[in-house]
C-alpha positions, 0 to 999 in steps of 0.5 A: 114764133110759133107757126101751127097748131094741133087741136088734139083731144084725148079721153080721160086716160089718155088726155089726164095720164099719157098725151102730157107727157107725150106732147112735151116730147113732141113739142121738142121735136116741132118746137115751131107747132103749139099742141091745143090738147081737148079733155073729155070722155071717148063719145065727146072726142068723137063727135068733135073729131067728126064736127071738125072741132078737133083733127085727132082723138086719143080715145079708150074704145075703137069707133064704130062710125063710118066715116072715122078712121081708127088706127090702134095705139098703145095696151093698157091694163084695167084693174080693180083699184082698192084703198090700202086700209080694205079687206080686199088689200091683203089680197092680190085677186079676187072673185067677181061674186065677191065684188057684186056685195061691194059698192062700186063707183063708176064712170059716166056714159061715154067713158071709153073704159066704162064700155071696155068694163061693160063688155068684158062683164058681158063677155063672163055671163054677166049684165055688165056693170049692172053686176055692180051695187053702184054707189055713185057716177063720177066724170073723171077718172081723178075723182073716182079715185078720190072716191076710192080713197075716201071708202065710197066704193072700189072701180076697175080702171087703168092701171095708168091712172092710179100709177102714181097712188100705187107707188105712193102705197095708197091704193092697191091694184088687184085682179079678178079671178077669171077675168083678164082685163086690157084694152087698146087706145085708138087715134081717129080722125075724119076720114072725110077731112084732109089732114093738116100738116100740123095734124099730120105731124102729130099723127105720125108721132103718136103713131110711132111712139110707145106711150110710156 
């Protein structure tokens, strides 16, 4: 019988790629604890952590808000992800002047790894993802990918996220020239709630975890 349960959220990359897994192992380390696990993008997750909808986030960008706490998780590399059948495939990096004549498929507001992307963009001079010739928006990492594949344009993303088509030689994961890409994930909570002990139990697991 189960005792508790944990409302956990997590932003597209942690929630599709990383927490599953990871919440199979916790479920058998707390069997007596059901995990209750919230998809979406890293603006929703933290306003449902705040609203006290959800008890912990797993999200793509560190908050800024006062009244929620952040506490760093595991790196995660953004690449340039490109179909097997490209130009660019033969290729294991290229040039971002290159990648302003290419269309590009990117994630909506509020993704986590849209913010990472824009700031790096920022951080080289350029007016972040608005370098990019933007074919479509797309709500989820999962469709973006099949944008990918279908020829609608490239994206930069988790390197997590397309692990699967890597390995099954469907995409290719390239690098640009100049422009070394990683992030952190981030576990908040409201610091103005106090912790259940479920929720404190899913905080130091996934404080203590390596995410892989």
């Amino acid at each position: 019988m189960r005792h508790g349960e944990v409302h956990l959220g997590g932003s597209t990359i942690p929630g599709e790629y990383i927490l599953p897994a990871l919440i199979s192992k916790f479920n058998k380390k707390y069997p007596y604890l059901s995990v209750n696990l919230k998809i979406s993008d890293s603006d929703d997750i933290e306003k449902r952590v705040l609203a006290g909808q959800l008890e912990l986030g797993v999200i793509g960008s560190k908050s800024t808000h006062p009244n929620i706490l952040s506490q760093q998780l595991w790196e995660d590399e953004l690449v340039l992800a490109v179909p097997v059948d490209h130009p660019f495939a033969r290729r294991k990096s290229v040039y971002l002047k290159e990648l302003k004549e290419t269309p590009f498929i990117i994630r909506e507001e509020g993704s986590g790894t849209l913010k990472i992307l824009d700031g790096y963009l920022r951080d080289f001079g350029e007016d972040g993802t608005n370098a990019f010739q933007v074919s479509a928006r797309f709500g989820s990492s999962t469709a973006v990918k099949e944008g990918i594949k279908s020829g609608l344009g490239l994206f930069i993303l988790s390197a997590r996220a397309i692990d699967t088509e890597l390995k099954a030689g469907i995409l290719k994961a390239l690098k640009i020239k100049g422009l070394s890409m990683s992030r952190n994930f981030f576990l908040i909570r409201n610091k103005l709630r106090i912790a259940s002990p479920s929720c404190q139990a899913m905080l130091n697991f996934l404080l203590t975890t390596t995410g892989e």
